[in-house]
N, C-alpha and C positions, 0 to 999 in steps of 0.2 A: 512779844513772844514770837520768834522761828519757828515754824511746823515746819519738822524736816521728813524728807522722804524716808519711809520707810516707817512712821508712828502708825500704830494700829486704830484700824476704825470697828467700831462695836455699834451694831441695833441691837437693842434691848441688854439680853446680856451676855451675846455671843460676839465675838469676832468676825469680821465679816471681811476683814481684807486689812491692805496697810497703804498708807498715801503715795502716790506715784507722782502727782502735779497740785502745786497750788497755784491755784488759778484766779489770779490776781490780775490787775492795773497798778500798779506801785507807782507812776509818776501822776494818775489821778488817787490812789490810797483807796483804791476800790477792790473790795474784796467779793468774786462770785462764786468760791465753792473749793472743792476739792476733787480731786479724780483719783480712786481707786483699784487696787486689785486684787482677788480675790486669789490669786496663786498666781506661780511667777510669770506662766505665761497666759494668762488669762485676757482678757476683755479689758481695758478700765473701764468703771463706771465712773459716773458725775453727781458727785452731790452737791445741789445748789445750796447758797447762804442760810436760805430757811430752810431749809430740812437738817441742818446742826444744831444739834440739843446742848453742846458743849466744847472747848479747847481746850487743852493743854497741851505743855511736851511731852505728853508719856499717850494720850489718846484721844481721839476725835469719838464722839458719839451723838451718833444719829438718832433725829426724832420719825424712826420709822420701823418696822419687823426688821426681821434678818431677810426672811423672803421677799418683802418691797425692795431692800437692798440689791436683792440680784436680778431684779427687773430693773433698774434704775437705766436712763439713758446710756450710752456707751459714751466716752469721751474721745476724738480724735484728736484734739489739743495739738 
């Protein structure tokens, strides 16, 4: 499965942002998270591997509030 930029991430059962970077090792197949945002010029945050409750092409969803979500580290990636 491609996560492509721009697939929406959801806590709980809100919207919280949409993927800016996946944050990956592709030549070790190491996967560490995702970096979001929560409008277009906003902050990214970081959501690391365990804090994802789920993938697909249509959405990422986090194992955390909507509000944990906007505390989440910043990502400079």
């Amino acid at each position: 499965m491609a996560l492509e930029e721009g697939t929406p991430v959801y806590a709980g059962d809100r919207q919280v942002g949409k993927v800016s970077t996946v944050v990956a090792d592709l030549s070790k197949d190491i996967f560490s998270g995702v970096a979001f945002r929560s409008h277009f010029m906003g902050p990214q945050r970081f959501a690391q591997a365990d804090l994802i409750d789920g993938m697909s092409a249509t959405a990422v969803r986090l194992r955390c509030s909507p509000e944990e979500a906007e505390k989440l580290e910043p990502y400079e990636g």
